[in-house]
N, C-alpha and C positions, 0 to 999 in steps of 0.2 A: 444389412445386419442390424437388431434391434440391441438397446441397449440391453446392459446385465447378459448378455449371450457370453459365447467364448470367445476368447480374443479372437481376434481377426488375421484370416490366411493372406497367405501372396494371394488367392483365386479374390479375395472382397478387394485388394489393392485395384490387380487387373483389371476387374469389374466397374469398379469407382473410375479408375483413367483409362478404358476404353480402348484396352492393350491386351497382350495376352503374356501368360503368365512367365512365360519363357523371356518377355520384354522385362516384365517385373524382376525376375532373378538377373538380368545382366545388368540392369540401373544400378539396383538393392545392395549386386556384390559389385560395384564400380568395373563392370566389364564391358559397360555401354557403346563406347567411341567408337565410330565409323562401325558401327551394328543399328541405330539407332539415334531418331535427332534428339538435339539439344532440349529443343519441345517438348517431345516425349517423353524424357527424360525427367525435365521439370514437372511435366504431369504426373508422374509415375511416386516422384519426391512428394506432392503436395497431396497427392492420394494419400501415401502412405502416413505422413504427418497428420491428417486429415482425422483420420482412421486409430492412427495410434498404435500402430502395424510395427511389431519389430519381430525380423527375422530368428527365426530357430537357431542359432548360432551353433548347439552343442548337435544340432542334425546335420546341419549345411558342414560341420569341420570333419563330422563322421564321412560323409558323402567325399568331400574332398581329401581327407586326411593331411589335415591341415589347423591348428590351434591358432592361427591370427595372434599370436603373442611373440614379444620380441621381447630381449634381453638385453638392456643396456648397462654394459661394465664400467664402471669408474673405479681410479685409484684411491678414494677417500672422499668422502664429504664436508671439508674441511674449510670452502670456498664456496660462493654464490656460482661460479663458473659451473660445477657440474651441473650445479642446478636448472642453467639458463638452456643447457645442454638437452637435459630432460623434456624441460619445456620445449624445447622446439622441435626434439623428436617424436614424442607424444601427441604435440598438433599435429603434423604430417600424420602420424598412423590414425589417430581419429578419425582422418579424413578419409580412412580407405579403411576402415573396418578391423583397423586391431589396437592392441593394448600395449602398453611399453611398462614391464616392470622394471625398477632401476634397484639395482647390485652393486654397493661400495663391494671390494673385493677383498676380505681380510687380509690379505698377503701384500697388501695394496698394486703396486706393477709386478709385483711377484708372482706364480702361479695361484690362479682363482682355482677355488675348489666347487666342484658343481651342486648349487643349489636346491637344486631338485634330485628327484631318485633318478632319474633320467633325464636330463636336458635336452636331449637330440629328441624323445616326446612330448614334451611338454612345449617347447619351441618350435617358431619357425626360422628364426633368424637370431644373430647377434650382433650388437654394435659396442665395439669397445673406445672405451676413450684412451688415451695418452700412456697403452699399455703396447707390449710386444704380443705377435701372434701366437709365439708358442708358448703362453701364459694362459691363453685361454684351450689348451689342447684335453683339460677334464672335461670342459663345460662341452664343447663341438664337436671330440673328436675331429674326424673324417668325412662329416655329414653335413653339419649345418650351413648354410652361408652365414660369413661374417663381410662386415666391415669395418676397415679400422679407422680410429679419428685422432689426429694427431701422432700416426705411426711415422715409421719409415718404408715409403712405396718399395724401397728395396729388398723388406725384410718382413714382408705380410705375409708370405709362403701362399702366394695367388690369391691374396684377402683383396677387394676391393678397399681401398685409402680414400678418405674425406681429407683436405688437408688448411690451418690456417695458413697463410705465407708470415709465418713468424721470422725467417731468415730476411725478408725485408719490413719487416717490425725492426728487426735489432739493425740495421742498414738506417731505416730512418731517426733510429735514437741517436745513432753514433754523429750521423749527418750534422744533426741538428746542434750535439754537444762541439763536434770541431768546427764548425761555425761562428760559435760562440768563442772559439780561441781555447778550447782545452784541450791540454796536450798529456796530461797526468792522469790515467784512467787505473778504476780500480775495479775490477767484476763482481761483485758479490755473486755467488752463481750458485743454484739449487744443488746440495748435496745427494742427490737422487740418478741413478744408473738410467736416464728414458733419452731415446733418440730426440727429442724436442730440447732437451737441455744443452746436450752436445752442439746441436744446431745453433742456438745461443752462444756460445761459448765460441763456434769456430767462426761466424760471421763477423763476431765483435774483435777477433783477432785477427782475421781476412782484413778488415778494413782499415785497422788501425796501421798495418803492416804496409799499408798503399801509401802512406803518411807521414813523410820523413819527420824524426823531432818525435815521436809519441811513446808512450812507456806503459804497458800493461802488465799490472800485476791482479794475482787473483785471491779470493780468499771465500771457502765453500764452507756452507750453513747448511742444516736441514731445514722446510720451507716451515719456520715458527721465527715470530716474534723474538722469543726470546735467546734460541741459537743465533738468530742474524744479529741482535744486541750483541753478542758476546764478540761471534768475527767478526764485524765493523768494526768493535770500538778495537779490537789489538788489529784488525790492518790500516787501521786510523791513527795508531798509538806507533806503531814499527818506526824503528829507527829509516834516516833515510828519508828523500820529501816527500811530504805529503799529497797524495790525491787532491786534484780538485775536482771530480769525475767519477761516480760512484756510478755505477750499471749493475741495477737489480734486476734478476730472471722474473721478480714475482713480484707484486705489490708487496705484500705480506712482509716480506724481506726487505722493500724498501724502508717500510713501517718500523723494522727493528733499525734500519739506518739512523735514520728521524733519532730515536734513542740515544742511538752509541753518539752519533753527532754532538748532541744536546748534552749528553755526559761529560764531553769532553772539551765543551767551551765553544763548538764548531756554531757558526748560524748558515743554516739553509737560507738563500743560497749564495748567501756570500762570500764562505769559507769554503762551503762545498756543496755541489750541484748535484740531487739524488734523480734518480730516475727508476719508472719499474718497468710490468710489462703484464695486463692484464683489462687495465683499469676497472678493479673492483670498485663497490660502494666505499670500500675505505682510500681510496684515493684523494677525494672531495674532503673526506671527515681531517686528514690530514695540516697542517700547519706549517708552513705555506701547501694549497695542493700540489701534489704532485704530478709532474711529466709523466706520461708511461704511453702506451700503446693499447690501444681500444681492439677489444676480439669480440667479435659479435658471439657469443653464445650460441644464443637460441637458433640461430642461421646457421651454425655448423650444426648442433642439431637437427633441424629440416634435413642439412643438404646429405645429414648421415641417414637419415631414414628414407629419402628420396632415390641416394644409392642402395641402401636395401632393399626397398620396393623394385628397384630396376634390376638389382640381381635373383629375386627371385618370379623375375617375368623375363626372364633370359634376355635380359637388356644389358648392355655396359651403359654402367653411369656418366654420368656428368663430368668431365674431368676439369681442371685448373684450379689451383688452389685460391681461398677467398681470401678477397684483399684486407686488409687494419690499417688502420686509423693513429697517427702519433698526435698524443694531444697535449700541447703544449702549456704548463699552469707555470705556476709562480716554483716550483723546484729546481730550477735550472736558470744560468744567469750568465757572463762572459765568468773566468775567474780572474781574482785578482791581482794588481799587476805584481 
C-alpha cells in the first residue's frame, strides 16, 4: 500500500503478517485463543500497528449487532472512589475493544433514569456501583447484562455481584480498636438506605456483641463534612460517658469527626480514637492521619468489567470477594485510663 492511498484493510494487515484475513478478524476482535498462536497473534498486532490499521467498528457492530459500549452507574461523583472505579474498568474494556461511559445517577442509589433513548440499543452491558438492581430496571430492562459492584449477591435479581469484603474491613477495624483496650464505641454511620452500609453497621455490632464489657451507640450523618460535624459533635456532647471509639463508614465522615472533636476540646487520639473506611486522598491530608481501611478501586473495577466481559461470553465470573487492607496511622491510640 502506497502512501496517501486509502486507509488500510484487514486484507493489507493479513498480507503484511502472512495470515489470512479470517486470522486478522479473530486477533483484531480478541477472539484468538486456542484458534491461533501467540506468534501470530503478535504478528498480526505489529502488522496492524505497522500499517496504522484500525478496524471498521461501526461495520464490525452492524455485522455483530453489538455497540462495544458499556454503562457504568455510580451513586455520585463526590469521592476519588468512583473514579478509581472507572479507571479500572475502562482499562479492562480497552483491552478488548470497548468503551466505558460513566453515569452519576441523578436519583443517586435511587432509581436511574435511562440516559439514552434507548439503552438496551445503545449498550451492551451495565455495570453498577454501590446501587440496588431494581434501580437500574429503566436503563436494562429485561435485556441487558448487568453487574453489580458493591450489591447484595442476594438481591441482584440474577445480576452477576463484584464484591469488596468490607464485612472484614469493619472486623479488622473493630480488631484493632479492642486491642488497643476500647470498650466505648460510637458508629458514626452513613445515612444512606445501600446494603454495604447495613453491612457496616451489623459486623461492627456482631463483634462487639462477642465482647463482654463493650457499649455501642450510634449516631447517622449524610456522607458530608459538615452533617458528620454536626452528629459527632452532639453524640460527643450527649449526656452519659463518653466514646473513646469513633467508627466512621467513610473517610469523609471521619473528616467531619476531626472537627466536631477539635470543637469540643477532644485531641485525636488521646481523648478519642477516629477511624474510617475507604482511605481516600484525604486520609494522609488529615491531622494526625487517619486509620481506615484501604479498597483498591481500580481492582474492583477490572474485576467488574472482567465479570462483564465473562457474562457476555456465557462465562460465570470469577467469584470471592477482594481482600482490604487496615491501615493503621496516628488516629487511633489505647484510651485513656
Amino acid at each position: 500500500m502506497t502512501r496517501g492511498s486509502t486507509r488500510p484493510t484487514s486484507r493489507d494487515v493479513a498480507q503484511a503478517a502472512g495470515v489470512s484475513q479470517a486470522a486478522v478478524s479473530l486477533v483484531l476482535g480478541d477472539k484468538w485463543r486456542g484458534r491461533v498462536s501467540q506468534t501470530t497473534a503478535e504478528r498480526v498486532r505489529q502488522a496492524a500497528r505497522e500499517l496504522g490499521y484500525r478496524p471498521n467498528l461501526a461495520a464490525r457492530n452492524l455485522r455483530l449487532g453489538r455497540t462495544r459500549t458499556v454503562l457504568l452507574v455510580v451513586p455520585a461523583l463526590t469521592t476519588e472512589f468512583f473514579g478509581g472505579v472507572y479507571t479500572g474498568a475502562a482499562r479492562v474494556a480497552a483491552q478488548h475493544g470497548f468503551g466505558v461511559v460513566l453515569y452519576p445517577s441523578p436519583a443517586g442509589i435511587g432509581p436511574a433514569r435511562d440516559p439514552f433513548a434507548s439503552a438496551q440499543a445503545a449498550l451492551d452491558g451495565v455495570i453498577a456501583s454501590s446501587m440496588a438492581a431494581d434501580a437500574l430496571t429503566d436503563i436494562r430492562g429485561d435485556q441487558l447484562p448487568l453487574v453489580m459492584l458493591d450489591s447484595d449477591p442476594q438481591g441482584s435479581l440474577g445480576a452477576a455481584t463484584v464484591n469488596l469484603d468490607i464485612a472484614d474491613g469493619v472486623r479488622q477495624i473493630t480488631d484493632h480498636l479492642l486491642n488497643l483496650g476500647h470498650r466505648h464505641f460510637l458508629h458514626l454511620a452513613a445515612d444512606i438506605a445501600s446494603w454495604t452500609f447495613e453491612v457496616r453497621a451489623h459486623e461492627l455490632a456482631t463483634r462487639l456483641s462477642d465482647v463482654p464489657g463493650t457499649l455501642l451507640r450510634t449516631a447517622r450523618a449524610p456522607i458530608s463534612i459538615e452533617d458528620s460535624v454536626t452528629a459527632a459533635e452532639a453524640a460527643l456532647s450527649a449526656p452519659g460517658p463518653r466514646p473513646t471509639a469513633l467508627v466512621c463508614d467513610d473517610d469523609k465522615l471521619a473528616a467531619g469527626a476531626y472537627k466536631a472533636a477539635r470543637r469540643l476540646g477532644l485531641r485525636i487520639p488521646e481523648d478519642v480514637s477516629v477511624t474510617g473506611l475507604d482511605d481516600l486522598a484525604l486520609a494522609q491530608a488529615l491531622d494526625p492521619e487517619l486509620t481506615t481501611v484501604r479498597l483498591d478501586a481500580e481492582l474492583f473495577g477490572e474485576r467488574g468489567m472482567q465479570a462483564l466481559l465473562a457474562v457476555l461470553e456465557g462465562r460465570t465470573p470469577d467469584g470471592g470477594d477482594i481482600p482490604v487492607e487496615l491501615m493503621i496511622r496516628g488516629s487511633t491510640a489505647p484510651p485513656r485510663a
